[in-house]
Predicted model as a PDB file, atoms N, CA, C, CB and O in Angstrom, pLDDT in the B-factor column:
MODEL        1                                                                  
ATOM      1  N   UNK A   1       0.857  -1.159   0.000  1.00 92.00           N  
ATOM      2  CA  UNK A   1       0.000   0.000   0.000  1.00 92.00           C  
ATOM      3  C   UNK A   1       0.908   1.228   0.000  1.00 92.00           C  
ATOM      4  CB  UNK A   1      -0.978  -0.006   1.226  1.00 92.00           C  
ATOM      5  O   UNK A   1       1.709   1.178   0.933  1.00 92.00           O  
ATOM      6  N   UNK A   2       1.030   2.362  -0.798  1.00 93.00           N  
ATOM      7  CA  UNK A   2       1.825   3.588  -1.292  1.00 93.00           C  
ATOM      8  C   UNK A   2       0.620   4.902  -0.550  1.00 93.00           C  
ATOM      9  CB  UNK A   2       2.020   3.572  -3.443  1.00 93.00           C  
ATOM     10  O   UNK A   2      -0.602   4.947  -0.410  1.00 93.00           O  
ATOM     11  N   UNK A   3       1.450   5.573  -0.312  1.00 92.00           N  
ATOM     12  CA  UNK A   3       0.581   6.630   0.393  1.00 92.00           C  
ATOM     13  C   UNK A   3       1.722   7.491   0.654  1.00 92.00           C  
ATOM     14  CB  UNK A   3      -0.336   6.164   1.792  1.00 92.00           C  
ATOM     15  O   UNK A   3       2.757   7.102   1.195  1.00 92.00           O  
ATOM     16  N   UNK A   4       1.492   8.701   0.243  1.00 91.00           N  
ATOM     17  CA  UNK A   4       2.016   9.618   1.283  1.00 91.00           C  
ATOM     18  C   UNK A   4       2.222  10.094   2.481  1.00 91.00           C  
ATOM     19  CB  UNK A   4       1.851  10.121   1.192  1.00 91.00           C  
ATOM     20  O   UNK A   4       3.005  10.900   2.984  1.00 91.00           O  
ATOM     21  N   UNK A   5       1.211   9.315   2.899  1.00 91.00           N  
ATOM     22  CA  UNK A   5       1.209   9.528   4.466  1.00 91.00           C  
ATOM     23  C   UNK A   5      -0.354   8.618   5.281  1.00 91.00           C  
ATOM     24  CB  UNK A   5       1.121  11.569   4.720  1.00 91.00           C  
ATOM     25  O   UNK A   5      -1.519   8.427   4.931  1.00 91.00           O  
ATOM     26  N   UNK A   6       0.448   8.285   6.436  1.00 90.00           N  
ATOM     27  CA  UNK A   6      -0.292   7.030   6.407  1.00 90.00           C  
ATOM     28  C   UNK A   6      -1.137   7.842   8.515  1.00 90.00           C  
ATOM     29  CB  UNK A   6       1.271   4.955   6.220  1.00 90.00           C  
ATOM     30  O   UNK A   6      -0.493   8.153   9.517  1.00 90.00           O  
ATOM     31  N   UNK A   7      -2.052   7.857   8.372  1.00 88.00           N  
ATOM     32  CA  UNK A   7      -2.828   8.200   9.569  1.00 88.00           C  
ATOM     33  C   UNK A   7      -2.530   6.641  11.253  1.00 88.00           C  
ATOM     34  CB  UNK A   7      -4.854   8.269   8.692  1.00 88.00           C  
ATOM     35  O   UNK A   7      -1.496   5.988  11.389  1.00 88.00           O  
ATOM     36  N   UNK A   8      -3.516   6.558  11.969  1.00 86.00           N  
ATOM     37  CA  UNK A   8      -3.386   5.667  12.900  1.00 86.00           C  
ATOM     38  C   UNK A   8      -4.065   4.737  12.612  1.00 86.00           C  
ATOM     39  CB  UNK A   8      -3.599   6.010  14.007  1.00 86.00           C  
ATOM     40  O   UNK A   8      -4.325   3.888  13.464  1.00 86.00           O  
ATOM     41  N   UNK A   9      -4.495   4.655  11.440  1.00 86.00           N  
ATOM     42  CA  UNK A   9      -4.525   3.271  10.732  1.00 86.00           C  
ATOM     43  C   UNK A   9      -3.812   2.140  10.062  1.00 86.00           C  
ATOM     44  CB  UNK A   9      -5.002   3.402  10.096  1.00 86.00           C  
ATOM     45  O   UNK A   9      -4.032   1.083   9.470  1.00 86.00           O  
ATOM     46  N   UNK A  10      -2.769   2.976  10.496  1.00 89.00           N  
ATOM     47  CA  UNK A  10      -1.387   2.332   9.667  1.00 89.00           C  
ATOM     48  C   UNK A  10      -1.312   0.881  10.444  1.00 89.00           C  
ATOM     49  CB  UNK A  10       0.350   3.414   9.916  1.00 89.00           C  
ATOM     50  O   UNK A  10      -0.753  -0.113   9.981  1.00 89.00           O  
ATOM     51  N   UNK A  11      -2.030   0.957  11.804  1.00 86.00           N  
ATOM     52  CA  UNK A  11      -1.811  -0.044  12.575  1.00 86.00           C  
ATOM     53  C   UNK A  11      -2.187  -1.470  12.158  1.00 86.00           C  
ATOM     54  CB  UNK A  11      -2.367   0.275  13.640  1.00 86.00           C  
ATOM     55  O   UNK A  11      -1.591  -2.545  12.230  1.00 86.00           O  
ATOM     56  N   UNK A  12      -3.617  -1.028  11.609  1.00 85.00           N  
ATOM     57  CA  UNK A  12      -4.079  -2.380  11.123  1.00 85.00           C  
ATOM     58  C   UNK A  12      -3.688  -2.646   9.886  1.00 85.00           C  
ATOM     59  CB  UNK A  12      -5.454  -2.561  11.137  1.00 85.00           C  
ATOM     60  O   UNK A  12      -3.606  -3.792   9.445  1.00 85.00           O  
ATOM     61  N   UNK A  13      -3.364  -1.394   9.105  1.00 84.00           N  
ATOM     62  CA  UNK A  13      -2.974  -1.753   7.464  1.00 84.00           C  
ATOM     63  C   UNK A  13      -1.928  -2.340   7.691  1.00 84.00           C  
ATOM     64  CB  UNK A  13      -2.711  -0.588   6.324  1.00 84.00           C  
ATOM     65  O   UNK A  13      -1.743  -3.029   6.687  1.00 84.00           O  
ATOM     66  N   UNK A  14      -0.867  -2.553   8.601  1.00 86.00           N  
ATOM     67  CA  UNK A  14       0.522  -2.918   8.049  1.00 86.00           C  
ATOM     68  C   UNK A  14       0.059  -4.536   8.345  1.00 86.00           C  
ATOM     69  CB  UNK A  14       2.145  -2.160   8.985  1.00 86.00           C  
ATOM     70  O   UNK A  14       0.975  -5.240   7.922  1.00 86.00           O  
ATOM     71  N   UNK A  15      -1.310  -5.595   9.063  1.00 85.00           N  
ATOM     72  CA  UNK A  15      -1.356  -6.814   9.117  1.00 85.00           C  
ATOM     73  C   UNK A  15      -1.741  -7.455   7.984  1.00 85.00           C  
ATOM     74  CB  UNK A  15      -1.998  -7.117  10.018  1.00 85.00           C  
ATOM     75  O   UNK A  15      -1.786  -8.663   7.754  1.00 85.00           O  
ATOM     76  N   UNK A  16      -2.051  -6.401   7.209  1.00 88.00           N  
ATOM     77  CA  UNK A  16      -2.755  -7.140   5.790  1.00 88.00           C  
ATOM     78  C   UNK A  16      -1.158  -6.764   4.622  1.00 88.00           C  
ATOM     79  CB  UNK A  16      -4.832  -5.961   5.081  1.00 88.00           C  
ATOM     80  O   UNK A  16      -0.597  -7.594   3.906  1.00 88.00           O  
ATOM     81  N   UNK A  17      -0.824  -5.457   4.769  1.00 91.00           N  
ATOM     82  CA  UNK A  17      -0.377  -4.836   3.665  1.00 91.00           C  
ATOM     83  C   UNK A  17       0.966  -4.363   3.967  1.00 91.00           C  
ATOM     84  CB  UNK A  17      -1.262  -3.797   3.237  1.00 91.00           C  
ATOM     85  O   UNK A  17       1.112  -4.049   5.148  1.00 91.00           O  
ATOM     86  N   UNK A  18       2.047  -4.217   3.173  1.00 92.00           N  
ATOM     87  CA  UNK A  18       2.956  -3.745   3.799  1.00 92.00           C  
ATOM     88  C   UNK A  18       3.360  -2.382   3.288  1.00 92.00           C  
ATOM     89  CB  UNK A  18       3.892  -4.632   3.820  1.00 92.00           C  
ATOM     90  O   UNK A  18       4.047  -2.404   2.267  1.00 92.00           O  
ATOM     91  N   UNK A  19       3.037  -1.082   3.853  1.00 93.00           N  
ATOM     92  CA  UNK A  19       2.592   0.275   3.937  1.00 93.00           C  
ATOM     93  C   UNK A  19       4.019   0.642   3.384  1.00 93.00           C  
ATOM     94  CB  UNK A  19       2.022   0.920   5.509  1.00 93.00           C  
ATOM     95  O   UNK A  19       5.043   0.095   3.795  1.00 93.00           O  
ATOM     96  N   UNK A  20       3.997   1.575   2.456  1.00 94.00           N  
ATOM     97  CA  UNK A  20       5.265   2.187   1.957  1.00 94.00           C  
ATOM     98  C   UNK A  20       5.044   3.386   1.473  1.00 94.00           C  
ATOM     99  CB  UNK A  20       5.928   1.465   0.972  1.00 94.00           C  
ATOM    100  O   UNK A  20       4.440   3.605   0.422  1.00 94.00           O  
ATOM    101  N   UNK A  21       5.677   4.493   2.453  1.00 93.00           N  
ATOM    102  CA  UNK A  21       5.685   6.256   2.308  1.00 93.00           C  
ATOM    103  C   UNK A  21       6.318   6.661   1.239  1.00 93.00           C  
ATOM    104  CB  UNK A  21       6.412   7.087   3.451  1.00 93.00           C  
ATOM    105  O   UNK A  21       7.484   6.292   1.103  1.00 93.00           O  
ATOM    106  N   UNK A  22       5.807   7.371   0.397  1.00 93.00           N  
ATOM    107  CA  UNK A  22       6.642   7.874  -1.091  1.00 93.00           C  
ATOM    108  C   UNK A  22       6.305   9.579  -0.934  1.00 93.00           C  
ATOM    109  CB  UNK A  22       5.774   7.023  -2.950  1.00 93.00           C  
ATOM    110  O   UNK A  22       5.157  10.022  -0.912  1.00 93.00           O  
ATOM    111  N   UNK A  23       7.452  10.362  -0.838  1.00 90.00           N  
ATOM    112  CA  UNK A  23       6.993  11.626  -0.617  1.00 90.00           C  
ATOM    113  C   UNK A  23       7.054  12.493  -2.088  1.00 90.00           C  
ATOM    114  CB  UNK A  23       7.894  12.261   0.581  1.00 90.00           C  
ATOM    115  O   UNK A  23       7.149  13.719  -2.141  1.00 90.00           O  
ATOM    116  N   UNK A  24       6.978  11.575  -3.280  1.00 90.00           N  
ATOM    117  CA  UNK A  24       6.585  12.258  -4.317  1.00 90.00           C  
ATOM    118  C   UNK A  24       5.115  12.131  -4.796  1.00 90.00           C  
ATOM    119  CB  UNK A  24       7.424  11.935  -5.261  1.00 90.00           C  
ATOM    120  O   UNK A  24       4.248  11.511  -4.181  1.00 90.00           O  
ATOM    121  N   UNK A  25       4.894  12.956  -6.258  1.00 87.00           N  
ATOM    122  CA  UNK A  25       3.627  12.936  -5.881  1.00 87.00           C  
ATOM    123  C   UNK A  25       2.839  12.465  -7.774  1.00 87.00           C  
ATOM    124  CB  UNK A  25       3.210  14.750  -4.984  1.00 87.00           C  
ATOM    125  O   UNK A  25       1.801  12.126  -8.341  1.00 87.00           O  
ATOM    126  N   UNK A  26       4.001  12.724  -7.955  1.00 91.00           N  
ATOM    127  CA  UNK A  26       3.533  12.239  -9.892  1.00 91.00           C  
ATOM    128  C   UNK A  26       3.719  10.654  -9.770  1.00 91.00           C  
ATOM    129  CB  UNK A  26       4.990  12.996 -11.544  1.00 91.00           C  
ATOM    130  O   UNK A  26       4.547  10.065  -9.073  1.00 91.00           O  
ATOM    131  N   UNK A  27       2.798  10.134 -10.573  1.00 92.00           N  
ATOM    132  CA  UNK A  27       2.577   8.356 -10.716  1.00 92.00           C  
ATOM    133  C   UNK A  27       3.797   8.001 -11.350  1.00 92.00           C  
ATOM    134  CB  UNK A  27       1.164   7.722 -11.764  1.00 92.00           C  
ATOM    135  O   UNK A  27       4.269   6.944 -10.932  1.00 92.00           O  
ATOM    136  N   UNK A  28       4.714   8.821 -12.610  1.00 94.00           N  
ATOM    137  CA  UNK A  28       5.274   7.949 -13.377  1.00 94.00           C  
ATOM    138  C   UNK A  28       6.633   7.813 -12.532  1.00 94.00           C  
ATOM    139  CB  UNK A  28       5.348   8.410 -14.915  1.00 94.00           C  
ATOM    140  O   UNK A  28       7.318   6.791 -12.526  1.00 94.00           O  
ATOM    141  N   UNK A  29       7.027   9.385 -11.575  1.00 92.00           N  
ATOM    142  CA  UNK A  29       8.232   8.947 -10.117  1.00 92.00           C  
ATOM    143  C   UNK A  29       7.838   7.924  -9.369  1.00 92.00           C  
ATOM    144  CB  UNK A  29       8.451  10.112  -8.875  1.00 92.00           C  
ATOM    145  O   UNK A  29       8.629   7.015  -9.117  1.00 92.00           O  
ATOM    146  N   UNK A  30       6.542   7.918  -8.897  1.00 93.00           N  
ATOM    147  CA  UNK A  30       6.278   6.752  -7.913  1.00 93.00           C  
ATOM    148  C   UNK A  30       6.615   5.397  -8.200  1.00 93.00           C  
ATOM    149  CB  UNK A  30       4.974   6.673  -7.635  1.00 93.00           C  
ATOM    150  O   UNK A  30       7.147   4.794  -7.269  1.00 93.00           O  
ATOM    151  N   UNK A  31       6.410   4.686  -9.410  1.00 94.00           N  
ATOM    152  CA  UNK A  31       6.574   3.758 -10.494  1.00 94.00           C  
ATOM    153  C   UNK A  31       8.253   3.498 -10.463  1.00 94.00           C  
ATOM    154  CB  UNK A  31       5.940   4.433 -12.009  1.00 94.00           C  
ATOM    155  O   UNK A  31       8.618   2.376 -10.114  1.00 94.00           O  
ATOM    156  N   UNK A  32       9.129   4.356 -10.766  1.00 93.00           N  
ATOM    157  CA  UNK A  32      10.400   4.497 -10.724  1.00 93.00           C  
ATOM    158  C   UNK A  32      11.212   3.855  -9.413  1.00 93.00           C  
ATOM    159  CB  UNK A  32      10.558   5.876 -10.866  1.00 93.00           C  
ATOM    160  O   UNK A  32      12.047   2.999  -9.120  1.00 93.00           O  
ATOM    161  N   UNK A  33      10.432   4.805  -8.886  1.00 91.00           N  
ATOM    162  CA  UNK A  33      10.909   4.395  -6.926  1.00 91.00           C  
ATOM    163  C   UNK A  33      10.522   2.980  -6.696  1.00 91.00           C  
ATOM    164  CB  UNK A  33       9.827   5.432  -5.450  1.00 91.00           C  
ATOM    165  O   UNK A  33      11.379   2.146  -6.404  1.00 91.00           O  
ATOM    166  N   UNK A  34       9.229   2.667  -6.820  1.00 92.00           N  
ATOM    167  CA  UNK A  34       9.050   1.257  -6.539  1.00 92.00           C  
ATOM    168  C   UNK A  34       9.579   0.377  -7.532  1.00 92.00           C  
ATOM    169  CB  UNK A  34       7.703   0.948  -6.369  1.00 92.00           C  
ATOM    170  O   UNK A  34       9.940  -0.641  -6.942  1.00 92.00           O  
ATOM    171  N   UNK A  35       9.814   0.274  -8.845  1.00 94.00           N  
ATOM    172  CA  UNK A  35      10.601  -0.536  -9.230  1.00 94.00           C  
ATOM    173  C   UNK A  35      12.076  -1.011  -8.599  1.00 94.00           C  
ATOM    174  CB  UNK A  35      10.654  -0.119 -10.268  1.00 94.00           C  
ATOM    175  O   UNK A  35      12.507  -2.107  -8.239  1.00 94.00           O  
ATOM    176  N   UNK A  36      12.725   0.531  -8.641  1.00 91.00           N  
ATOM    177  CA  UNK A  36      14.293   0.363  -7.790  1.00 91.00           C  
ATOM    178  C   UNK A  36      14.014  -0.329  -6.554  1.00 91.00           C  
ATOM    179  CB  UNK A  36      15.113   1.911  -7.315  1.00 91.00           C  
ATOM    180  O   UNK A  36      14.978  -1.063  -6.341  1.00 91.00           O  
ATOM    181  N   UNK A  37      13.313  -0.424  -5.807  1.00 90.00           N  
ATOM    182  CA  UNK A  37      12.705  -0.771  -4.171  1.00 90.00           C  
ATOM    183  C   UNK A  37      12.123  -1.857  -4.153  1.00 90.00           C  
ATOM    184  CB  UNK A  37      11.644   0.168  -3.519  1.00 90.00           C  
ATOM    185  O   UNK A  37      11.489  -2.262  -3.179  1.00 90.00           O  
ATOM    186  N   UNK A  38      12.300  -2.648  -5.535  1.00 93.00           N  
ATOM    187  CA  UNK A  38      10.644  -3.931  -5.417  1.00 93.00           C  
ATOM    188  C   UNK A  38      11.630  -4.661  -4.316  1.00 93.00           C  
ATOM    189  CB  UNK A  38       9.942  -5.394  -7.386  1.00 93.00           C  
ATOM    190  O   UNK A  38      11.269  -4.731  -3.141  1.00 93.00           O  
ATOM    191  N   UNK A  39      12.573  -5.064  -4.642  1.00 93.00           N  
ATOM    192  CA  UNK A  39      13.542  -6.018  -3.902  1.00 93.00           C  
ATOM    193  C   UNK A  39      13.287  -5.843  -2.676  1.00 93.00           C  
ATOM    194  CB  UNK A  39      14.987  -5.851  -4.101  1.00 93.00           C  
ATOM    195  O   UNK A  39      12.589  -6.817  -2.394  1.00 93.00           O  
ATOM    196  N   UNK A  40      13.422  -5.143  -1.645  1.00 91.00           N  
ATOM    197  CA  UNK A  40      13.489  -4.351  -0.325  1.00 91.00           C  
ATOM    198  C   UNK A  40      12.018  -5.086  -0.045  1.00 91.00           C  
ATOM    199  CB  UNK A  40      13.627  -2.362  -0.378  1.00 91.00           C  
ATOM    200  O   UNK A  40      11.803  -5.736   0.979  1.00 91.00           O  
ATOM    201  N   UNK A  41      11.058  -4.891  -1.084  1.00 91.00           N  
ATOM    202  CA  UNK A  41       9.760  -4.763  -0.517  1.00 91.00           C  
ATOM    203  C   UNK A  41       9.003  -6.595  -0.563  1.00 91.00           C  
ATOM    204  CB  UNK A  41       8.831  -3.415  -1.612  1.00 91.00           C  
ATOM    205  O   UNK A  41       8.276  -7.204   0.222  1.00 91.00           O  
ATOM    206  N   UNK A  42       9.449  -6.849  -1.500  1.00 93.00           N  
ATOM    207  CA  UNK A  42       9.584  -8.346  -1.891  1.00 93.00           C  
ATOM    208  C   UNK A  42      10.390  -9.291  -0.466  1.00 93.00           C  
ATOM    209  CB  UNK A  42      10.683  -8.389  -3.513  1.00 93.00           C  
ATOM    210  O   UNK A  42      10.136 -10.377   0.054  1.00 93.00           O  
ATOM    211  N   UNK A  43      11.096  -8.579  -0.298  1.00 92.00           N  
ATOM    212  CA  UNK A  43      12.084  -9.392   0.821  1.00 92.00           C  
ATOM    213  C   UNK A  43      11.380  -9.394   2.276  1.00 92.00           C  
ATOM    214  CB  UNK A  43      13.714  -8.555   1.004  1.00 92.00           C  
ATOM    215  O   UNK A  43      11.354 -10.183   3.221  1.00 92.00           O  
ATOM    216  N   UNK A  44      10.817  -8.118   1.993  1.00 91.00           N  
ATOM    217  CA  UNK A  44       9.573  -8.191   3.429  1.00 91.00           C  
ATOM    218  C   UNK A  44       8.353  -8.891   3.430  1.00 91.00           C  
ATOM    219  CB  UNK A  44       8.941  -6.833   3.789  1.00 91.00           C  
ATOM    220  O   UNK A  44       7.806  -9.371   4.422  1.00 91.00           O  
ATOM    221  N   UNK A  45       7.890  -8.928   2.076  1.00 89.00           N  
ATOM    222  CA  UNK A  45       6.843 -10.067   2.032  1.00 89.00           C  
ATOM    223  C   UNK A  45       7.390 -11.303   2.294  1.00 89.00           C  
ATOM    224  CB  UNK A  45       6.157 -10.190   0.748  1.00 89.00           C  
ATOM    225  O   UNK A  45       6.940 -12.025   3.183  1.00 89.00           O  
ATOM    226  N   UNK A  46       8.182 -11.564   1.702  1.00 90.00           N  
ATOM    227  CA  UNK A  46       9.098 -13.379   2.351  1.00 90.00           C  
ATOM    228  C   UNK A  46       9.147 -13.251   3.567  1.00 90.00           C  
ATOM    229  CB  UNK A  46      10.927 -13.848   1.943  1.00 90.00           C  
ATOM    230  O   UNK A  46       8.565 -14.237   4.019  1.00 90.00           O  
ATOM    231  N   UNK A  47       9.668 -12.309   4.788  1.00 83.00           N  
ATOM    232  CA  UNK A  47       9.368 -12.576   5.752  1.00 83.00           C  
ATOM    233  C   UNK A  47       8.366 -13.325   6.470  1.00 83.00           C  
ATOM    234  CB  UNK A  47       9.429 -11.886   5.937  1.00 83.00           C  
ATOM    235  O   UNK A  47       8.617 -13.843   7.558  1.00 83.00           O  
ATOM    236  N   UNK A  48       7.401 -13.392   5.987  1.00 69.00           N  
ATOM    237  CA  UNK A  48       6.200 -13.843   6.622  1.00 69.00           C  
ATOM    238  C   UNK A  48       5.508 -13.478   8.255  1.00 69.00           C  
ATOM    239  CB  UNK A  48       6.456 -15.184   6.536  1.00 69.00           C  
ATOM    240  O   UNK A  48       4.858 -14.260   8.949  1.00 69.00           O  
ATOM    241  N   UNK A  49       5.797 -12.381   8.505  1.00 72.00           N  
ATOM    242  CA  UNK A  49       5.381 -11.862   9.616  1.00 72.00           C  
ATOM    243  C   UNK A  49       4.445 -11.874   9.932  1.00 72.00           C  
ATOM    244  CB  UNK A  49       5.547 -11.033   9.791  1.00 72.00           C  
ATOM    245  O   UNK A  49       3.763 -12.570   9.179  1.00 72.00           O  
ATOM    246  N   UNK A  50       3.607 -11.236  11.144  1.00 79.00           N  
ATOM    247  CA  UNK A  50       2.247 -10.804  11.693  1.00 79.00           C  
ATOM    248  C   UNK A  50       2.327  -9.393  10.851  1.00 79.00           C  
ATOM    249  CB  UNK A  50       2.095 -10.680  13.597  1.00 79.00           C  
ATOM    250  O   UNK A  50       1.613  -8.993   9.931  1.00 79.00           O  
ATOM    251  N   UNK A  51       3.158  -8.946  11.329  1.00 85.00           N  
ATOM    252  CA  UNK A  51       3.173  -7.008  11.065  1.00 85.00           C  
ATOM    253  C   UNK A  51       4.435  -6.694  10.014  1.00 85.00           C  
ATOM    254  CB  UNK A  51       3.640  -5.891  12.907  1.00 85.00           C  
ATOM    255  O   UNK A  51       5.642  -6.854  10.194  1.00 85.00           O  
ATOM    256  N   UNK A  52       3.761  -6.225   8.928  1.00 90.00           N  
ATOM    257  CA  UNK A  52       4.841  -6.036   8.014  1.00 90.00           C  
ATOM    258  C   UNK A  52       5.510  -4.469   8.480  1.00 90.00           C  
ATOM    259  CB  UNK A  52       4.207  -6.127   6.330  1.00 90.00           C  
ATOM    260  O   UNK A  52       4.813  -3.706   9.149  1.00 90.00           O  
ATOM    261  N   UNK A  53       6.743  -4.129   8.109  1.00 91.00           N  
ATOM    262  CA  UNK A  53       6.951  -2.788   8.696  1.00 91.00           C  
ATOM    263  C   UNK A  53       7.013  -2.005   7.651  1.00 91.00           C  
ATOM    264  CB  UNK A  53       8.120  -2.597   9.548  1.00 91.00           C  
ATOM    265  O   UNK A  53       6.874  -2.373   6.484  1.00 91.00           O  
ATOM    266  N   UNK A  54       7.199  -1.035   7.984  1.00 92.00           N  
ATOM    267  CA  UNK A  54       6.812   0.670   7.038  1.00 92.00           C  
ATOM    268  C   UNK A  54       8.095   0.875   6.410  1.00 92.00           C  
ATOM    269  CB  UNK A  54       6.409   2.377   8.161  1.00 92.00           C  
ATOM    270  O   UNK A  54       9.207   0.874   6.939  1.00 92.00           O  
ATOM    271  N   UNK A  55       7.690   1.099   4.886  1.00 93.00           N  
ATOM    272  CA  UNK A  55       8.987   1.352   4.591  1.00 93.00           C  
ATOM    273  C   UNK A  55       9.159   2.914   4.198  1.00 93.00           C  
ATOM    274  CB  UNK A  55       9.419   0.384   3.481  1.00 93.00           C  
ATOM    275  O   UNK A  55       8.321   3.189   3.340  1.00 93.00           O  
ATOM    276  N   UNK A  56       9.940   4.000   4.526  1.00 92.00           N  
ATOM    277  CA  UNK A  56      10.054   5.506   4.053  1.00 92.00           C  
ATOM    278  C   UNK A  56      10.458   5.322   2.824  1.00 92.00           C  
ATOM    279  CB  UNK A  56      11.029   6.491   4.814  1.00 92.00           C  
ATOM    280  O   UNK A  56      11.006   4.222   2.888  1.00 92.00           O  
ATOM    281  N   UNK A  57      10.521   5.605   1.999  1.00 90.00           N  
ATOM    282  CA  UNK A  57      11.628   6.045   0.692  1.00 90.00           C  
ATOM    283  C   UNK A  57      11.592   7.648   0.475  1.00 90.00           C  
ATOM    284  CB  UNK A  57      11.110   5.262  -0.977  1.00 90.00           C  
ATOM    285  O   UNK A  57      10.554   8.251   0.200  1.00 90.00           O  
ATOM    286  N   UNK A  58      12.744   8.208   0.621  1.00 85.00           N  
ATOM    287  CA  UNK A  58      13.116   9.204   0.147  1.00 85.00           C  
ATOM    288  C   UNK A  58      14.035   9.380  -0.784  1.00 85.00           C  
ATOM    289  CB  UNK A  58      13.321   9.727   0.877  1.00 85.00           C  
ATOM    290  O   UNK A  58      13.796   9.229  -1.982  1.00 85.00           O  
ATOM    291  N   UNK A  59      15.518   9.819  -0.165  1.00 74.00           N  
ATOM    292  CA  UNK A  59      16.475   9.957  -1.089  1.00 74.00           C  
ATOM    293  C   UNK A  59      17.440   8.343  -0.536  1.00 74.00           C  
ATOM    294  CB  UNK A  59      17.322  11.736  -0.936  1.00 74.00           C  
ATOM    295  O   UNK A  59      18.597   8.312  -0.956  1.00 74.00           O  
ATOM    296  N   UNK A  60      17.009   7.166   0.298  1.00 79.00           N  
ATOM    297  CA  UNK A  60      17.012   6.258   0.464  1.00 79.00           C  
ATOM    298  C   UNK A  60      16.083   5.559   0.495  1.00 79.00           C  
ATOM    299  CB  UNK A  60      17.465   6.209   1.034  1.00 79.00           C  
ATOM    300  O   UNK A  60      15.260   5.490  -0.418  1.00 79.00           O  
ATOM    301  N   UNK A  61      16.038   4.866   1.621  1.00 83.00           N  
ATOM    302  CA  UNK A  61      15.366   3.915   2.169  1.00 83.00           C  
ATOM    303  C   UNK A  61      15.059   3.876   3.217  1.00 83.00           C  
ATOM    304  CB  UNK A  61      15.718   3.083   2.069  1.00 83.00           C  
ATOM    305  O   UNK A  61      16.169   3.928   3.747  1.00 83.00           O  
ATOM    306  N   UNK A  62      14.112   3.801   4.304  1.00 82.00           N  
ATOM    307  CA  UNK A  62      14.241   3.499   5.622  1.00 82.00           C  
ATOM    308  C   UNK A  62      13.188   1.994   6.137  1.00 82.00           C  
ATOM    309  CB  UNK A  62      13.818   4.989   6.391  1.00 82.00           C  
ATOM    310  O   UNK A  62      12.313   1.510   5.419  1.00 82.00           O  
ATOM    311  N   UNK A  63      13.395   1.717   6.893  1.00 87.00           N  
ATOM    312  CA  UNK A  63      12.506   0.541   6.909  1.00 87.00           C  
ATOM    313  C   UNK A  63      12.297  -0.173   8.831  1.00 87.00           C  
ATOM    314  CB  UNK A  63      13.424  -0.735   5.650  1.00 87.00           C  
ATOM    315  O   UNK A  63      12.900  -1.037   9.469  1.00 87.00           O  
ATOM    316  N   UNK A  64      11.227   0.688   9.122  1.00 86.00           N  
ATOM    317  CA  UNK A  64      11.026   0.788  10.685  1.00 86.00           C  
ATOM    318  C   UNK A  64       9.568   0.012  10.540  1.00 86.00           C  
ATOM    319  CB  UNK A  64      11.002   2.609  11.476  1.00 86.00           C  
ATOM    320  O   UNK A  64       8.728  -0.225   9.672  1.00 86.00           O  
ATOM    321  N   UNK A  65       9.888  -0.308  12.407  1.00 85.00           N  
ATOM    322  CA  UNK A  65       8.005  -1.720  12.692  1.00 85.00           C  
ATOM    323  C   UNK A  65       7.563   0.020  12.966  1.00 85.00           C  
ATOM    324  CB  UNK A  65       7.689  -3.691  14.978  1.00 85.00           C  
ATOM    325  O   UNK A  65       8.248   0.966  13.355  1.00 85.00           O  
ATOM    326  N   UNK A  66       6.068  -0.085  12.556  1.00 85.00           N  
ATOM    327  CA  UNK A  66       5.187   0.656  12.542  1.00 85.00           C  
ATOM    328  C   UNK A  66       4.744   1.218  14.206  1.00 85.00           C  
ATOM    329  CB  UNK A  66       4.204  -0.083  11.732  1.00 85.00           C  
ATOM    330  O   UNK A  66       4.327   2.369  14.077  1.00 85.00           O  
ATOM    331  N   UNK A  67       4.716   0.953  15.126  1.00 80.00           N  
ATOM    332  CA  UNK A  67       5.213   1.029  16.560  1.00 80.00           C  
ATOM    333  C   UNK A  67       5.643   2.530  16.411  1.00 80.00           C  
ATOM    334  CB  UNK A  67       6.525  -0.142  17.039  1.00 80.00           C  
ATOM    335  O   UNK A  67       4.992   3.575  16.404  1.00 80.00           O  
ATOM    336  N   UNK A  68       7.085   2.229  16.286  1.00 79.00           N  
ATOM    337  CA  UNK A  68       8.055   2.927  16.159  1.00 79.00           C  
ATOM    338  C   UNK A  68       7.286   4.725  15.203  1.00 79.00           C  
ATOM    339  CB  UNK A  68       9.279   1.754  15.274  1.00 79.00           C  
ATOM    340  O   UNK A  68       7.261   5.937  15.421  1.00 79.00           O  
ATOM    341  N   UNK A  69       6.822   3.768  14.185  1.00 81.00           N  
ATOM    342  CA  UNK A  69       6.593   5.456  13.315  1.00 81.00           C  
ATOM    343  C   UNK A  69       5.306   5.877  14.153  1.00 81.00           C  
ATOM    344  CB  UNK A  69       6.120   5.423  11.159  1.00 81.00           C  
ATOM    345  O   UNK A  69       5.171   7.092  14.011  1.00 81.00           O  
ATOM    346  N   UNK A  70       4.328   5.366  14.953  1.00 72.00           N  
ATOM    347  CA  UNK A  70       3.284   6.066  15.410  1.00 72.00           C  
ATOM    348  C   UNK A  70       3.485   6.362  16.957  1.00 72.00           C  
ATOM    349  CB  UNK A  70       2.029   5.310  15.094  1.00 72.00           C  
ATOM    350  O   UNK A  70       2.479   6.778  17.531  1.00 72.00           O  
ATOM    351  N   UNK A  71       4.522   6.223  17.641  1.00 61.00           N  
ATOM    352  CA  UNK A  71       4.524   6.747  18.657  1.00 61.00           C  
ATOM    353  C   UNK A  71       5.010   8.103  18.936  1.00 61.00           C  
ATOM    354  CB  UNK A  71       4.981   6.023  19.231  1.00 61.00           C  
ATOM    355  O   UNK A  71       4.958   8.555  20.079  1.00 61.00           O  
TER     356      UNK A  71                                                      
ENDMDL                                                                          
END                                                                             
């Protein structure tokens, strides 16, 4: 799930979905970013967790449990 910004729902979205912040805002950058990133994001689905964690992308990567970003 891609969002710019994710409210205190992020809580339950991250058990289904694994939530990823993109602070741009045109589709064909967003597309770009997540291609370079599928890996990162792919590797968290193999995890097989309860709670997938949040991933930032900016001018990296960041990749924190959701906990963490709503407290």
């Amino acid at each position: 799930l891609v969002s710019r910004q994710f409210g205190k729902n992020i809580k339950r979205v991250n058990n289904h979905f694994i939530p990823v912040k993109i602070s741009v805002d045109r589709p064909d950058e967003i597309l770009d970013i997540l291609n370079k990133n599928l890996h990162w994001i792919e590797d968290e689905l193999d995890n097989d967790a309860n709670e997938y964690k949040l991933f930032i992308i900016k001018s990296g990567i960041l990749k924190i449990p959701v906990k963490k970003y709503t407290s």
